[in-house]
N, CA, C and O atoms as a CHARMM CRD file, in Angstrom:
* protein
*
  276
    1    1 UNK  N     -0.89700  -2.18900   0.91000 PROA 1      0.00000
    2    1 UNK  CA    -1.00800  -3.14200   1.98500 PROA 1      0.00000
    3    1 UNK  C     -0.57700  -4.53900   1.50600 PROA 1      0.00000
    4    1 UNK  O      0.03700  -5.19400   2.34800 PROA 1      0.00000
    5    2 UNK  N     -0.79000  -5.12900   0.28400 PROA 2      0.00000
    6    2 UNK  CA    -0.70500  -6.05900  -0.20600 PROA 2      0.00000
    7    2 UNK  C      0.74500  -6.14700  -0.44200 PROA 2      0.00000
    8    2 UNK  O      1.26400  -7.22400  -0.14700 PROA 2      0.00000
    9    3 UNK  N      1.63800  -5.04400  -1.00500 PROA 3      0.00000
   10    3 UNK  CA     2.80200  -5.12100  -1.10900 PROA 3      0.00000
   11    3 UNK  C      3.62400  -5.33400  -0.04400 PROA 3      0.00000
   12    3 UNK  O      4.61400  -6.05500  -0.17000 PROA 3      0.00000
   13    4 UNK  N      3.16700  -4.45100   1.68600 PROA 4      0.00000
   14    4 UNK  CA     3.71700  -4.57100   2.46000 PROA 4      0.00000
   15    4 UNK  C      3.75700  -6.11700   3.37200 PROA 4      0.00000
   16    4 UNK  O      4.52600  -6.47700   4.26400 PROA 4      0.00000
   17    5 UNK  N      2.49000  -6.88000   2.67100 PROA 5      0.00000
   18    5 UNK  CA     2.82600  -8.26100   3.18300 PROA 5      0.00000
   19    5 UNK  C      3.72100  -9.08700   2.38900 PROA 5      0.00000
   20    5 UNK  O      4.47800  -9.86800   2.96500 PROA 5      0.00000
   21    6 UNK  N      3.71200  -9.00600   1.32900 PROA 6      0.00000
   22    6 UNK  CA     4.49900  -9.56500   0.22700 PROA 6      0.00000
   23    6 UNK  C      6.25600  -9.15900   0.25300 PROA 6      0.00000
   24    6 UNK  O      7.16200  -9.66700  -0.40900 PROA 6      0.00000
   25    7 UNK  N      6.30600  -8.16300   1.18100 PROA 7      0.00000
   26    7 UNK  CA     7.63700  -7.62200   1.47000 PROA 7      0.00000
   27    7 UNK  C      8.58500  -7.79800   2.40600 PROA 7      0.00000
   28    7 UNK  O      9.79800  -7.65600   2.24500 PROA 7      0.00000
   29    8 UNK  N      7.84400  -8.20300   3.68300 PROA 8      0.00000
   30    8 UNK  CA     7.75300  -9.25000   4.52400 PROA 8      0.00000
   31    8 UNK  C      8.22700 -10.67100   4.27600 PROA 8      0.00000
   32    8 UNK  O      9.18900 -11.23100   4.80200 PROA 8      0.00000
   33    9 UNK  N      7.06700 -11.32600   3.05300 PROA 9      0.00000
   34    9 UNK  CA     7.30700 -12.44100   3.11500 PROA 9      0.00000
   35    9 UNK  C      8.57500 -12.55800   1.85500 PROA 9      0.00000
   36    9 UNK  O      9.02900 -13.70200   1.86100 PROA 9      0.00000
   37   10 UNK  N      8.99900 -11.99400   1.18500 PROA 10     0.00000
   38   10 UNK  CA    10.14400 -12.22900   0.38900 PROA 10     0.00000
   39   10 UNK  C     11.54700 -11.39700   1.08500 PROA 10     0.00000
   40   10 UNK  O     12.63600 -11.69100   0.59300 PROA 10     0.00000
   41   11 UNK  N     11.51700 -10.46500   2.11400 PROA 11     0.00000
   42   11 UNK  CA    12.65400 -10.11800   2.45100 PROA 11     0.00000
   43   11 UNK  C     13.15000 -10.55800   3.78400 PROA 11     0.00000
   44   11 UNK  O     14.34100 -10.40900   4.05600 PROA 11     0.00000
   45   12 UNK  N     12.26300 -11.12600   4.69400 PROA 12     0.00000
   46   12 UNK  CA    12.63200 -11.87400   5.76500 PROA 12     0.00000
   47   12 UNK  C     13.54800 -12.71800   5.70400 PROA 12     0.00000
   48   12 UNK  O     14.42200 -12.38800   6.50400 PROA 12     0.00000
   49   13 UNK  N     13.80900 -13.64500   5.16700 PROA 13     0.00000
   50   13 UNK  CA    14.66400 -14.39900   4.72100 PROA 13     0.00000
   51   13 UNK  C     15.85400 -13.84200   4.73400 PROA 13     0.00000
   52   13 UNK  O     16.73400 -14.33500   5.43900 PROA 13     0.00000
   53   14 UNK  N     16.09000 -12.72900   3.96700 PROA 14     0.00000
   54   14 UNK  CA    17.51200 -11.80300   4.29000 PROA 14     0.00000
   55   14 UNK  C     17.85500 -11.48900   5.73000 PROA 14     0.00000
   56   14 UNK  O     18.91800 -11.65800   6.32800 PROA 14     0.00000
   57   15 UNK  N     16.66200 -10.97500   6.15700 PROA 15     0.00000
   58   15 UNK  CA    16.93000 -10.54400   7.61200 PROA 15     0.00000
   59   15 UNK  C     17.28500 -11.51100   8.58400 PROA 15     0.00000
   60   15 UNK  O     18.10800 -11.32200   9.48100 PROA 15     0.00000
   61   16 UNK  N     16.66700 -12.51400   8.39300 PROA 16     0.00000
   62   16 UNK  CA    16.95000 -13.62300   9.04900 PROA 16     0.00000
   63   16 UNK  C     18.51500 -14.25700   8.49300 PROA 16     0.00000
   64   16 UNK  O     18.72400 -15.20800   9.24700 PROA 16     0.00000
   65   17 UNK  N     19.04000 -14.20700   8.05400 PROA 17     0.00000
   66   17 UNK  CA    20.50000 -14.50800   7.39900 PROA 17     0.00000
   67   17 UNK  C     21.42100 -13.48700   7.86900 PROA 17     0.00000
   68   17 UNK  O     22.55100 -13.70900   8.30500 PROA 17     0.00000
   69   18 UNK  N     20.86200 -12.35000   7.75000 PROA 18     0.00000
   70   18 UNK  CA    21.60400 -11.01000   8.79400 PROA 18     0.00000
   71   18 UNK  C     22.19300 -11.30600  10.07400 PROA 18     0.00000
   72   18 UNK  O     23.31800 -11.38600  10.56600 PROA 18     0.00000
   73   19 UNK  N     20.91700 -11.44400  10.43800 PROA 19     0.00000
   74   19 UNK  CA    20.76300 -11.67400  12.15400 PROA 19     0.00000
   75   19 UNK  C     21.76100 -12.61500  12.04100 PROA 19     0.00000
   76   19 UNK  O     22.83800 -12.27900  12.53500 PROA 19     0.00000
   77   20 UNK  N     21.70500 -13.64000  11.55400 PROA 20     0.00000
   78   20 UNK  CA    22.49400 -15.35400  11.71800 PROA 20     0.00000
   79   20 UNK  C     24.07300 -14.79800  11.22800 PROA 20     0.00000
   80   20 UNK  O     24.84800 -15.66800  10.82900 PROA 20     0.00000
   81   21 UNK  N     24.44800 -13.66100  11.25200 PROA 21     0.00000
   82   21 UNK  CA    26.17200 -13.12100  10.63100 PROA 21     0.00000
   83   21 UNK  C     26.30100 -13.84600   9.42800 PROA 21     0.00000
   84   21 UNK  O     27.41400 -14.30600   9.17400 PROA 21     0.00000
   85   22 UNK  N     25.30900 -14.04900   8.58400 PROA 22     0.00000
   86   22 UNK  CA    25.98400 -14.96000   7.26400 PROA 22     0.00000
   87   22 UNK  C     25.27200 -13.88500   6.07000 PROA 22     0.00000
   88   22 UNK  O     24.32000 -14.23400   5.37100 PROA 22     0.00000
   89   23 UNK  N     25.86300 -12.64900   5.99500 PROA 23     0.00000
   90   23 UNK  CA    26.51900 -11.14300   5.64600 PROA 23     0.00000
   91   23 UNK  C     26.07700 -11.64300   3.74500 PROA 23     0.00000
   92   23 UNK  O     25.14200 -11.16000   3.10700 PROA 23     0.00000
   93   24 UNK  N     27.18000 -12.81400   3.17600 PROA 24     0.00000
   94   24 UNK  CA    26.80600 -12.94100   2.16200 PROA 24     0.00000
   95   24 UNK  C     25.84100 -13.51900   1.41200 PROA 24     0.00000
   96   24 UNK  O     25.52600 -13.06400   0.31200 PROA 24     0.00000
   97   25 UNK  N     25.20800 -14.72400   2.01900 PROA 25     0.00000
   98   25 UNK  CA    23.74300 -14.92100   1.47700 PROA 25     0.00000
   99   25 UNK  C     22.63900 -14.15800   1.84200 PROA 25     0.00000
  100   25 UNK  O     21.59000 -14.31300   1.21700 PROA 25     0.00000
  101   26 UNK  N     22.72700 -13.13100   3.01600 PROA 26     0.00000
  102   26 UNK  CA    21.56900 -12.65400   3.59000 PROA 26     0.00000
  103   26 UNK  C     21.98800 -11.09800   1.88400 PROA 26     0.00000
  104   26 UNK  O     21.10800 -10.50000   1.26400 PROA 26     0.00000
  105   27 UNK  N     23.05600 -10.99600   1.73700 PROA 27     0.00000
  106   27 UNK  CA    23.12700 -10.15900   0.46000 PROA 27     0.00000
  107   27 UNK  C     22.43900 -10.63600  -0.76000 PROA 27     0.00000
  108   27 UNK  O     21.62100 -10.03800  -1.45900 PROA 27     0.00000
  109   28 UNK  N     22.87400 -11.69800  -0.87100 PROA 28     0.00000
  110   28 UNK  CA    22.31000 -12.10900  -2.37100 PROA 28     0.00000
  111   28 UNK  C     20.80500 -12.70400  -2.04800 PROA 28     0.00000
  112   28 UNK  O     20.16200 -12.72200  -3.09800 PROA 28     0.00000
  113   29 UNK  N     19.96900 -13.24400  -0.82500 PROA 29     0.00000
  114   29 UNK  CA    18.51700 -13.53200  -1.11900 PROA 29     0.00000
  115   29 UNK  C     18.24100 -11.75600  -0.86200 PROA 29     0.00000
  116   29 UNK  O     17.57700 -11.56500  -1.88100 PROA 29     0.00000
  117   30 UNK  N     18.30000 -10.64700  -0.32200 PROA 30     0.00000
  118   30 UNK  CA    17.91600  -9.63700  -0.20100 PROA 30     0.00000
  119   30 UNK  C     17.73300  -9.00100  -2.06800 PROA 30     0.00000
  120   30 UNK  O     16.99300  -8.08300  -2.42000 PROA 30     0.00000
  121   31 UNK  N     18.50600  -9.69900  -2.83200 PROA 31     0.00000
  122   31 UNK  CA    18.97800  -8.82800  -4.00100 PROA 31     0.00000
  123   31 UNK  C     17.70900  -9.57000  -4.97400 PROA 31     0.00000
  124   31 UNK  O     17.03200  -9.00100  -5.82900 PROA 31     0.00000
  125   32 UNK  N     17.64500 -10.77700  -4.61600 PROA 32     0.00000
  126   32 UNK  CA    17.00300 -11.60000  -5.40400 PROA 32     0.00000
  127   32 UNK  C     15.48500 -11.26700  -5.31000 PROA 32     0.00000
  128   32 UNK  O     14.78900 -10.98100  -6.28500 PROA 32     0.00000
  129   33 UNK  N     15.04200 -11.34100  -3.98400 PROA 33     0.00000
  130   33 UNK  CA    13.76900 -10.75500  -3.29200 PROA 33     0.00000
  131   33 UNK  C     13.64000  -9.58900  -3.81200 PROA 33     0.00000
  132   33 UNK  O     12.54600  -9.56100  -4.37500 PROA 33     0.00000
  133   34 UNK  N     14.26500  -8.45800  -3.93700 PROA 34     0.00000
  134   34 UNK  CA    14.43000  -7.35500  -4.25400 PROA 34     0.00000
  135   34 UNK  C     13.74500  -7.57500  -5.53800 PROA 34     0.00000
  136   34 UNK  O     12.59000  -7.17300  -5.67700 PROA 34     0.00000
  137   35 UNK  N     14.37100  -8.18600  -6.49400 PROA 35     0.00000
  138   35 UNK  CA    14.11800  -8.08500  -8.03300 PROA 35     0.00000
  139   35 UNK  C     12.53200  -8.56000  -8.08600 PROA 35     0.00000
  140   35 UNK  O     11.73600  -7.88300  -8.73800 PROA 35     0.00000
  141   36 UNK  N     12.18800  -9.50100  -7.52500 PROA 36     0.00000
  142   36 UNK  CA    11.08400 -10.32300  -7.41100 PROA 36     0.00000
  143   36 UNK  C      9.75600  -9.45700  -7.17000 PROA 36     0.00000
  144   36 UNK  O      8.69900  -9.45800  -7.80100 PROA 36     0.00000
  145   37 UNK  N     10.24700  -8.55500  -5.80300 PROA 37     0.00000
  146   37 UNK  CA     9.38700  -7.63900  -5.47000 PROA 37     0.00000
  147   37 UNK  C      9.17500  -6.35700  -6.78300 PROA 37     0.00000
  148   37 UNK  O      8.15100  -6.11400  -7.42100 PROA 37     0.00000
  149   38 UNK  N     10.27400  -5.82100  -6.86100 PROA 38     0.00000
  150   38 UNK  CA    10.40800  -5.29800  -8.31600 PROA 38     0.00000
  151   38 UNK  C      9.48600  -5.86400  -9.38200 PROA 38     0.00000
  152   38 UNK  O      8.94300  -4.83000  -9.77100 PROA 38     0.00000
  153   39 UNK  N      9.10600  -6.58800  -9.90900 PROA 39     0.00000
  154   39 UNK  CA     8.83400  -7.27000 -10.88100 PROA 39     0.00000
  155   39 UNK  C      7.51100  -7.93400 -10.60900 PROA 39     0.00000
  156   39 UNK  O      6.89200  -8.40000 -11.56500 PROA 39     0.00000
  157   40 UNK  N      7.08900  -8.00800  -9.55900 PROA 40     0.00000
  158   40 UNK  CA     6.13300  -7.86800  -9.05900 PROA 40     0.00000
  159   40 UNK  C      4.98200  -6.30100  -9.09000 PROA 40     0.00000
  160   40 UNK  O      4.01100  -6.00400  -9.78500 PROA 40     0.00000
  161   41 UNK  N      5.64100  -5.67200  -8.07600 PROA 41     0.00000
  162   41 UNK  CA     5.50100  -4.25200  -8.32400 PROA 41     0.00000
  163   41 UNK  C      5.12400  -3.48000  -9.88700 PROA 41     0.00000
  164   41 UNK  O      4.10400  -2.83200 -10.12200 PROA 41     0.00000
  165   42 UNK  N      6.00300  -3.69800 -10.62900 PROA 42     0.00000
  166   42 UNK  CA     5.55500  -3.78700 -12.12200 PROA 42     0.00000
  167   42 UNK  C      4.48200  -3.95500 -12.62500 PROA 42     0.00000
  168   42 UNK  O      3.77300  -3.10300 -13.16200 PROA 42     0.00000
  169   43 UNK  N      4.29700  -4.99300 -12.49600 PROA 43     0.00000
  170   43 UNK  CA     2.98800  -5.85200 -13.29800 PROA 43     0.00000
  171   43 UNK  C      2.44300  -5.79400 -12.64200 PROA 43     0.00000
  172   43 UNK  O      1.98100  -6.92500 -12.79500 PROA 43     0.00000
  173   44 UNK  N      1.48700  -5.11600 -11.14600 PROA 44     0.00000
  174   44 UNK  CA     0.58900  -5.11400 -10.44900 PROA 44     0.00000
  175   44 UNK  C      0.19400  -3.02300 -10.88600 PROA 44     0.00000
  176   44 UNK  O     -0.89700  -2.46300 -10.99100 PROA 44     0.00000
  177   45 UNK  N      1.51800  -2.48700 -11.01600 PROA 45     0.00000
  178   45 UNK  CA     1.39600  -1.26200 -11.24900 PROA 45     0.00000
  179   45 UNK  C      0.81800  -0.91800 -12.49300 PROA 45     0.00000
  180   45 UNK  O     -0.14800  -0.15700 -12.54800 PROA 45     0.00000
  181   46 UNK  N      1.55100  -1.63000 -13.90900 PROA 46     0.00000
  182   46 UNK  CA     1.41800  -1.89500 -15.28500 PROA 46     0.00000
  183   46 UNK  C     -0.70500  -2.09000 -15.40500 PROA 46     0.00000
  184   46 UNK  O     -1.41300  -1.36500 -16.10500 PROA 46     0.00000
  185   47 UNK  N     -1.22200  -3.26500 -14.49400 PROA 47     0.00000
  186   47 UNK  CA    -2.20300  -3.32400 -14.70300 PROA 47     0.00000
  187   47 UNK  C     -3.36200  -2.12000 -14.34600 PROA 47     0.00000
  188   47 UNK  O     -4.15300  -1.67200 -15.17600 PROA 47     0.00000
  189   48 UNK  N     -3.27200  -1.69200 -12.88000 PROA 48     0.00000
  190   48 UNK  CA    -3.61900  -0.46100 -12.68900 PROA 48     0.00000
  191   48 UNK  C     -3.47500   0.41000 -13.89000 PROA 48     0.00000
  192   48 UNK  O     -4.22800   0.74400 -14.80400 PROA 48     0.00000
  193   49 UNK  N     -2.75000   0.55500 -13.69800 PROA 49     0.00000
  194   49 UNK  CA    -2.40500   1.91500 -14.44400 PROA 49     0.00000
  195   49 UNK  C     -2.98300   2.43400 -15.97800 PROA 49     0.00000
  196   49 UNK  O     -3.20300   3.56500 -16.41100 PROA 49     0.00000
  197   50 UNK  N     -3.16200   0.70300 -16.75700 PROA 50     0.00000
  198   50 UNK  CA    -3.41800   0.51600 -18.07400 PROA 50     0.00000
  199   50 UNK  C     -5.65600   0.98100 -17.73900 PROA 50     0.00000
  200   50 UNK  O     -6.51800   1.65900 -18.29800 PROA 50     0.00000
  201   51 UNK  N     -5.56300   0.14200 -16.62400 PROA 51     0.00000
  202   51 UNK  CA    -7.20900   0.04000 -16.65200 PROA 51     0.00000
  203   51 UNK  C     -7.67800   1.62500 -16.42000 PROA 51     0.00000
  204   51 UNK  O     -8.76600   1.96400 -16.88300 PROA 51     0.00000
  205   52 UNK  N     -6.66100   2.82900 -15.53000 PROA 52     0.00000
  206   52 UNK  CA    -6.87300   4.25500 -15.23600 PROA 52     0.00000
  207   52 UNK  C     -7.05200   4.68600 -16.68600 PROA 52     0.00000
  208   52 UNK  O     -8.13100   4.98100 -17.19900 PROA 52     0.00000
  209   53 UNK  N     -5.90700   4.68700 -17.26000 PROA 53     0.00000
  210   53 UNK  CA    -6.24500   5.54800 -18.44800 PROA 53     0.00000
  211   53 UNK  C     -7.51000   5.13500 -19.23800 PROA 53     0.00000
  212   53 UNK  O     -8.37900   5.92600 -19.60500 PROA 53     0.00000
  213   54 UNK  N     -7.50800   3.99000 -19.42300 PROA 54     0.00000
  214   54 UNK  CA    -8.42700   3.68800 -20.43700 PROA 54     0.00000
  215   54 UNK  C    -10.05000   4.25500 -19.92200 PROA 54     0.00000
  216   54 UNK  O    -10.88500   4.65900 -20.73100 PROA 54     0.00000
  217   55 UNK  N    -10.32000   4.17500 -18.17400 PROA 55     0.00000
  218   55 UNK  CA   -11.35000   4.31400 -17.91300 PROA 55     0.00000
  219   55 UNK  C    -11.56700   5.84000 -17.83200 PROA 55     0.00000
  220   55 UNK  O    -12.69100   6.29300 -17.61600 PROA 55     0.00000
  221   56 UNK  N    -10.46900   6.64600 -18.00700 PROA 56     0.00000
  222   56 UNK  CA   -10.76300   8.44000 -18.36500 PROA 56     0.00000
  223   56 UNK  C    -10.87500   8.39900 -19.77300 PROA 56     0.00000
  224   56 UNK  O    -11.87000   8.79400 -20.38200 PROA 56     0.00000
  225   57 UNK  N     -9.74200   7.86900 -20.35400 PROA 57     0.00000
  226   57 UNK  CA   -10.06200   8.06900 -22.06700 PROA 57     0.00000
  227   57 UNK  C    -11.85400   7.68200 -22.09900 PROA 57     0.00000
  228   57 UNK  O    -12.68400   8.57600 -22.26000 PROA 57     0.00000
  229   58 UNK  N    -12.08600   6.79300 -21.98900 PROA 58     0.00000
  230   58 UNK  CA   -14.00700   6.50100 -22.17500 PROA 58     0.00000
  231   58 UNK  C    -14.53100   7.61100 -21.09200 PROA 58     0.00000
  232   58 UNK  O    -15.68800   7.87200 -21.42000 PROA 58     0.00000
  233   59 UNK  N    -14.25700   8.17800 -20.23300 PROA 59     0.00000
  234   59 UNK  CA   -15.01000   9.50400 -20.02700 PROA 59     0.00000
  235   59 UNK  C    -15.07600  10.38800 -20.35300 PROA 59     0.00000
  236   59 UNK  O    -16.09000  11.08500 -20.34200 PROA 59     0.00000
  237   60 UNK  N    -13.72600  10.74900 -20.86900 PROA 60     0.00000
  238   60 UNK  CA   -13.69800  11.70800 -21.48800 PROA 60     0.00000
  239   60 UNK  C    -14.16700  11.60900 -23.23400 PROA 60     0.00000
  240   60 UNK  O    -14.69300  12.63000 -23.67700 PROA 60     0.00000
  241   61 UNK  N    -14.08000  11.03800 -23.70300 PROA 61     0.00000
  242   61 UNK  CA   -14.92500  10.36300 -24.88700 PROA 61     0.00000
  243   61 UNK  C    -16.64500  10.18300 -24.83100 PROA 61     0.00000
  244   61 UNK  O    -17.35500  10.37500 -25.81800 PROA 61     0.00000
  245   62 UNK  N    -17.09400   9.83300 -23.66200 PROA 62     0.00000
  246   62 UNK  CA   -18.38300   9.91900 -23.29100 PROA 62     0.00000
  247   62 UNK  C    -18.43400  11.30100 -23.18000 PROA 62     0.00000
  248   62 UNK  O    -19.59300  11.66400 -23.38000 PROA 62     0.00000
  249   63 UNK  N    -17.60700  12.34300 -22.92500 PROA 63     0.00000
  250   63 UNK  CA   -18.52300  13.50700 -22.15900 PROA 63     0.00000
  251   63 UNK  C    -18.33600  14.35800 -23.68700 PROA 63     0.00000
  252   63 UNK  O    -19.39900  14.74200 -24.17500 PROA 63     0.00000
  253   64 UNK  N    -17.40800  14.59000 -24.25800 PROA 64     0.00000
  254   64 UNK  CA   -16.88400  14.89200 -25.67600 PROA 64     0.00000
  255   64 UNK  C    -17.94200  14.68300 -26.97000 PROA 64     0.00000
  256   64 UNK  O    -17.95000  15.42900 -27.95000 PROA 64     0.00000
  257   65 UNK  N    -18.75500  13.62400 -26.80100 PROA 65     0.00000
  258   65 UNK  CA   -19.72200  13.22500 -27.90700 PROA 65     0.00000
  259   65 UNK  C    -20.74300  14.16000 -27.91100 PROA 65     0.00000
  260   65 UNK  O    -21.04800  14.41800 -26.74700 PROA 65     0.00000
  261   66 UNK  N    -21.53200  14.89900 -28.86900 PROA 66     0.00000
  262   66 UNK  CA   -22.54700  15.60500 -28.78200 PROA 66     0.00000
  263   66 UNK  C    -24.25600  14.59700 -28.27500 PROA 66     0.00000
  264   66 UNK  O    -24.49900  13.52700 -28.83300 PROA 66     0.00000
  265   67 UNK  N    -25.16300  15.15000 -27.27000 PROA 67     0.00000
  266   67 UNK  CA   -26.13400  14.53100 -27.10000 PROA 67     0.00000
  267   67 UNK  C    -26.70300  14.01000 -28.48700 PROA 67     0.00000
  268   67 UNK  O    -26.74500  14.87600 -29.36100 PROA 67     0.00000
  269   68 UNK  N    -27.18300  12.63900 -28.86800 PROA 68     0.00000
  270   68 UNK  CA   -28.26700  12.60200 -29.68100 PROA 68     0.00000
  271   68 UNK  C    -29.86300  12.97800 -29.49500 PROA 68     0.00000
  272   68 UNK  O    -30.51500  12.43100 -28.60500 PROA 68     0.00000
  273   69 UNK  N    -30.56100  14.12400 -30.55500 PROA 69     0.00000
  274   69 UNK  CA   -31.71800  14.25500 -30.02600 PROA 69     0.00000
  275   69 UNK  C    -32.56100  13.38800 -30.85600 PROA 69     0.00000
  276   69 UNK  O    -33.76300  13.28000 -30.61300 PROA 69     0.00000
């Protein structure tokens, strides 16, 4: 959801340059936005992703340990 507002607000701009027949800047902010969103996307994915594993590795590490009696 967060991406789809953020996608909006960085690719409109293209669309709006579309609409207006000006073909070659509505190309190059679409490309630029593109990367942005990209790179964005990344490092929002990168963080997820780092905090998933780590929080199975510690379950599975928790469940793996023998009880202390």
């Amino acid at each position: 959801m967060v991406f789809g507002v953020l996608r909006l607000v960085i690719i409109s701009p293209a669309l709006l340059l579309f609409a207006a027949d000006n073909i070659a800047a509505a190309i190059a902010v679409g490309v630029v936005g593109g990367l942005l969103l990209l790179i964005a996307y990344l490092v929002f994915s990168g963080a997820v992703e780092t905090f998933d594993h780590a929080y199975w590795t510690l379950a599975y590490l928790r469940l793996r340990t023998p009880p202390k009696t």
